[in-house]
C-alpha positions as CSV (number, residue, x, y, z in Angstrom):
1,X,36.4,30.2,6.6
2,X,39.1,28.3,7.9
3,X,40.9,26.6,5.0
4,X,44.7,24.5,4.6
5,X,47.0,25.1,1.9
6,X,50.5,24.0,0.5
7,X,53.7,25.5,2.0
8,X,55.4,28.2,-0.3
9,X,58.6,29.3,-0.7
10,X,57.4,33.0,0.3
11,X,56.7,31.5,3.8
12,X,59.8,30.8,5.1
13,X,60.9,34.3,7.2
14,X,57.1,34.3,8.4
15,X,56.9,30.7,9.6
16,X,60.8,31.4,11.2
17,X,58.7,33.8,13.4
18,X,55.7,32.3,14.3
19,X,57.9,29.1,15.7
20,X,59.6,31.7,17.5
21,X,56.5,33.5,19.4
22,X,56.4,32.7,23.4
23,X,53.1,31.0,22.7
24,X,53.6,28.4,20.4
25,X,57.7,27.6,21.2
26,X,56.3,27.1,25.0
27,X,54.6,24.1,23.9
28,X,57.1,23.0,21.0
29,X,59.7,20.2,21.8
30,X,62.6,22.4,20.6
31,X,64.6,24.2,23.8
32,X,66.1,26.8,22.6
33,X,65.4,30.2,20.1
34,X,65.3,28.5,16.4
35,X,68.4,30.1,14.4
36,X,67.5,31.2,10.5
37,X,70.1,28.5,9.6
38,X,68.0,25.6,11.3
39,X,64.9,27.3,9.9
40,X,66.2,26.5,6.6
41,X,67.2,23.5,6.8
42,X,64.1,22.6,8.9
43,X,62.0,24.2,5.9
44,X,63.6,22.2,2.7
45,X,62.9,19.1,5.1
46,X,59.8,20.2,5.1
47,X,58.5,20.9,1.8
48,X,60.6,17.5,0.3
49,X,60.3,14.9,2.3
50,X,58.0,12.3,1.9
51,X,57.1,11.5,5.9
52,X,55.7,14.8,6.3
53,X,53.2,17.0,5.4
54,X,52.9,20.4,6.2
55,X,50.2,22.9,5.4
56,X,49.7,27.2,6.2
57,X,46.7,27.1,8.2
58,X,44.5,30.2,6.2
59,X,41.5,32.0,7.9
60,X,39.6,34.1,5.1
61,X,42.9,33.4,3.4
62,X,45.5,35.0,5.9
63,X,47.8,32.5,7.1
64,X,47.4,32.1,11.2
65,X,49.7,29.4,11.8
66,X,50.8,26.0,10.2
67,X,49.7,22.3,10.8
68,X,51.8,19.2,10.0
69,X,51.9,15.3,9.5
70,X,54.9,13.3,10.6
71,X,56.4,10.2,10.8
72,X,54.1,9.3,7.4
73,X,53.9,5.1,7.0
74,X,51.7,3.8,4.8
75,X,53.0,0.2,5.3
76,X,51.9,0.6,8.4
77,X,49.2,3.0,7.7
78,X,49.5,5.5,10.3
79,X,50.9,9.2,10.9
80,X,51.1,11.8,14.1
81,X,50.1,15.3,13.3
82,X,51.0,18.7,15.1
83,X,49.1,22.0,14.9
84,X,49.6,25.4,16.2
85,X,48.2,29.0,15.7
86,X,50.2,31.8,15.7
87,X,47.7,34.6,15.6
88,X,46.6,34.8,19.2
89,X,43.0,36.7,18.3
90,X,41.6,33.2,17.0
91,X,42.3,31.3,19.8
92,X,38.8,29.8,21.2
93,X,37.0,30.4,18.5
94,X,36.9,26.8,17.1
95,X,40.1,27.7,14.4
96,X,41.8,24.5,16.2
97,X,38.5,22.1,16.2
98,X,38.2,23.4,12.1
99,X,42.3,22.1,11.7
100,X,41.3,19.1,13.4
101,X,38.4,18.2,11.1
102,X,40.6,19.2,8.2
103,X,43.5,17.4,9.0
104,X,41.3,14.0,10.3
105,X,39.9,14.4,6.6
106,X,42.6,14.8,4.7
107,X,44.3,11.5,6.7
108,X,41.3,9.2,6.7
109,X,39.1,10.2,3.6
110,X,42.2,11.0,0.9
111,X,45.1,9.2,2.2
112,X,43.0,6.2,3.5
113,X,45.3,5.9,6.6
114,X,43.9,3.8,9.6
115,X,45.6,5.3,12.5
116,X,46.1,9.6,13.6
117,X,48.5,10.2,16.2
118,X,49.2,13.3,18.2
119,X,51.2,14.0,21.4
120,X,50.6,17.1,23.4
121,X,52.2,18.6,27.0
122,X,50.2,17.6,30.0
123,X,50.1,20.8,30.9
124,X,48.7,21.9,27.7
125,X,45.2,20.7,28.8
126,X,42.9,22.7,26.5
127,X,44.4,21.0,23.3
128,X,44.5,17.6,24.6
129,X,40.9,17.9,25.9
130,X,40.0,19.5,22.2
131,X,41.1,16.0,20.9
132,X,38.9,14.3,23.1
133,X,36.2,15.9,22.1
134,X,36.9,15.2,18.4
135,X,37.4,11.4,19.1
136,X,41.0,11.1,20.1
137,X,41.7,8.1,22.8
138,X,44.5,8.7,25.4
139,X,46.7,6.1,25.0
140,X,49.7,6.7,27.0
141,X,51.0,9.2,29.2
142,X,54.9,10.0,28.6
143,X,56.0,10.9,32.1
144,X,58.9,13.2,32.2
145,X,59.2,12.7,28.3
146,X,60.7,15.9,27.1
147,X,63.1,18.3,29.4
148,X,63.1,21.9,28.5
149,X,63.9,25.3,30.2
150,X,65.7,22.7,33.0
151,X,62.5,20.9,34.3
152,X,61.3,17.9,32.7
153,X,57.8,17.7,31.0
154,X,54.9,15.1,31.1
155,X,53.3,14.5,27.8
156,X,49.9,12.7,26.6
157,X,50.1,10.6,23.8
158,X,46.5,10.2,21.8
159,X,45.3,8.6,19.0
160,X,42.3,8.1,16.6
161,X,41.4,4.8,14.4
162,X,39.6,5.3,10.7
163,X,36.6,3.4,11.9
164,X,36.3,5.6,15.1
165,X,36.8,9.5,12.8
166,X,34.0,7.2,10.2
167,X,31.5,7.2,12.9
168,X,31.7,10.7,14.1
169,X,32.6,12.2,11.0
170,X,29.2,14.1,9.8
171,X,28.7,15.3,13.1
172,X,31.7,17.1,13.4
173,X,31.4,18.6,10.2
174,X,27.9,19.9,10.7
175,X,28.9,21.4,13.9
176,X,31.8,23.2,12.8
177,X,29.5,24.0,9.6
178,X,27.0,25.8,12.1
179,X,29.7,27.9,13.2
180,X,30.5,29.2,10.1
181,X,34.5,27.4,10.1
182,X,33.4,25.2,7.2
């Protein structure tokens, strides 16, 4: 069972590696190796402040990577979120569709927010495409938006409305139910 829970303090060295791995910095916004210093700032950030949101994503209760909402506004009702498993071995087995769900839930049934946003690489094509499937809209594409390792990157923005997650909602959760990730 794929489940979300609160950031603790006994985290921090873990979560300093897992944002180091090959696999998830590649697709990360951030150039170069994260020092322990940044880490720590980085991590007081983000268990206090109040435009964010991060959780350890647990399977069975072992923590495989981390999930996070940003740029929080609810005068504007809106946030962007950011996912991204650490553990290799669970990769396409429907872990990432089970954040989704969990995150889209958390946003739209217990915050009440209208609006999810998420950008991903272009070249990152299996996790925009997973959005898709669970309602995302592409609505922009951020050519040459962020330039790492000396190249610049193109990156898809997306983006799910309230009214949109309401009418797919039970569907998604009986699928991912089926599977067991529920």
């Amino acid at each position: 069972m794929i489940t979300l829970r609160e950031l603790l303090p006994e985290d921090k060295d873990r979560i300093l590696s897992w944002r180091n791995l090959p696999h998830v910095h590649r697709y990360m916004y951030t150039e170069r190796t994260i020092t322990p210093e940044e880490h720590h700032r980085w991590f007081a950030g983000a268990r206090s402040d109040a435009t964010k949101k991060y959780w350890v994503i647990c399977s069975d209760d072992v923590g495989i990577g981390i999930a996070n909402l940003y740029d929080i506004s609810h005068q504007h009702k809106r946030c962007s979120w950011a996912f991204y498993l650490a553990s290799e071995d669970v990769r396409g087995k429907g872990v990432g569709g089970c954040v989704e769900y969990l995150v889209m839930s958390h946003v739209f049934d217990k915050q009440l927010l209208n609006k999810l946003c998420c950008e991903v690489f272009l070249a990152n094509e299996p996790v925009w495409q997973m959005h898709k499937r669970f309602g995302f809209q592409q609505e922009g594409l951020y050519r040459q938006h962020v330039l790492k390792d000396g190249r610049f990157h193109d990156v898809v923005a997306l983006a799910i409305l309230r009214e949109e997650w309401l009418a797919i909602r039970q569907s998604i959760q009986a699928r991912l139910e089926q599977r067991g990730l529920l």
